[in-house]
C-alpha positions as CSV (number, residue, x, y, z in Angstrom):
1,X,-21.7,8.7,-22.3
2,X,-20.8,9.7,-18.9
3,X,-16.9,8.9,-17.9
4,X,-15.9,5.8,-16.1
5,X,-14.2,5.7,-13.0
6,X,-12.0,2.5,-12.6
7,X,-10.8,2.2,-9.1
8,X,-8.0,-0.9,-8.2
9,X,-8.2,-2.8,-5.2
10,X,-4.8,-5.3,-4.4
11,X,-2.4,-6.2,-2.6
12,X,1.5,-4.4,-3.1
13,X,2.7,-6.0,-6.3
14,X,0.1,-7.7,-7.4
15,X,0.1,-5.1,-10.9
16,X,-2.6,-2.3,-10.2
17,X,0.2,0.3,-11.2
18,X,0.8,-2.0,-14.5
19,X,-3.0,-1.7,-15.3
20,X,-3.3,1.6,-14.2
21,X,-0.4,2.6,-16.7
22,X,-2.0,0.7,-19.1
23,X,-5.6,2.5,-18.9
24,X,-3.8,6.0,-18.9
25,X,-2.1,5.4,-22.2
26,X,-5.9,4.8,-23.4
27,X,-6.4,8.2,-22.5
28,X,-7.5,7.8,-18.5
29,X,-6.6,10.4,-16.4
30,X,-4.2,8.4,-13.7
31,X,-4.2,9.5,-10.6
32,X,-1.9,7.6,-7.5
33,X,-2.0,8.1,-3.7
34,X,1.7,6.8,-3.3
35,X,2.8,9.1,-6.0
36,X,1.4,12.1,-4.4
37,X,3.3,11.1,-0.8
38,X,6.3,10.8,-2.6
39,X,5.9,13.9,-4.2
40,X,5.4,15.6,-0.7
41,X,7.3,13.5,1.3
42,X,9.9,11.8,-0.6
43,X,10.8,7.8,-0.5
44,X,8.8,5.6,1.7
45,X,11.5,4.6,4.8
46,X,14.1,6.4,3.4
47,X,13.0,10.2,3.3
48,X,10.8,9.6,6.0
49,X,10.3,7.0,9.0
50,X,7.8,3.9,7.8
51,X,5.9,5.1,11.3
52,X,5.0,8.1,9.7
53,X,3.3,6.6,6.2
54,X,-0.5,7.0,7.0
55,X,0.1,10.4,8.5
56,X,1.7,11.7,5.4
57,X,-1.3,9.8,3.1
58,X,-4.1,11.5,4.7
59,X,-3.3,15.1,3.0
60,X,-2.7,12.9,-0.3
61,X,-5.5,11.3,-0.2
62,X,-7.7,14.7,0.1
63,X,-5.6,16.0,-2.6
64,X,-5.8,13.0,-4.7
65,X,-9.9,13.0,-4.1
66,X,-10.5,16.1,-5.3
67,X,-8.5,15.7,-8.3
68,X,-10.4,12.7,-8.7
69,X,-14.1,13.9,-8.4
70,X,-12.4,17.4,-10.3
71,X,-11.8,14.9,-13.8
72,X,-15.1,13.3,-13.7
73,X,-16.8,15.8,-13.3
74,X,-15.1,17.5,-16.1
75,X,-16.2,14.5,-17.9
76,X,-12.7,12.6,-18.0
77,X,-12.2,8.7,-17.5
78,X,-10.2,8.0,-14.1
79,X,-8.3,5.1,-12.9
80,X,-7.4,5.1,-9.1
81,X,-3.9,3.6,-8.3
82,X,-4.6,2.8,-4.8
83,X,-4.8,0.0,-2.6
84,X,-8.7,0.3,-1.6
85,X,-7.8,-3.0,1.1
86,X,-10.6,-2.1,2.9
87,X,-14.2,-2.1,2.1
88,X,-14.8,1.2,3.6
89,X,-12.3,2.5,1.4
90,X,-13.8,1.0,-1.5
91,X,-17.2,1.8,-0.7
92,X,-16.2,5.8,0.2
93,X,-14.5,6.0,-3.1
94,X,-17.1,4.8,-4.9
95,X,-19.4,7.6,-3.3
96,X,-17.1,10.0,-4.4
97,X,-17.3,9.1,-8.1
């Protein structure tokens, strides 16, 4: 069976981090966009002017996009923990995997 890709699309707060969570202690590889700035960057508006967010995602994201299309293709189940507000996003994302 090949692996599943499960990629969240919401609104801040509305629980794509709780499902993601979730999925990964079935065994999905988790992988987060905000997670990966913070790692970089440090805390959103505090470490960092809010100005600057999108600038600082755009490495992540690459980062986060090959990790992603790395784990399926190694034949691993992955859950996105990102946004995904717009359809491009979506749509390019869903390319990838």
């Amino acid at each position: 069976m090949p692996p599943l890709a499960v990629l969240l699309a919401g609104l801040t707060g509305s629980g794509k981090t709780t499902l993601a969570r979730a999925l990964a202690a079935r065994g999905f590889t988790r992988l987060s966009v905000d997670e990966e700035v913070h790692r970089l960057h440090g805390r959103y508006g505090v470490d960092y002017p809010e100005d600057t967010y999108f600038a600082r995602e755009r490495p992540a994201l690459a980062t986060v996009r090959a990790q992603f299309t790395a784990e399926l293709e190694a034949g691993h189940d992955v859950v996105l923990d990102h946004g995904l507000w717009r359809r491009t996003d979506r749509d390019a994302w869903k390319e990838a995997a």
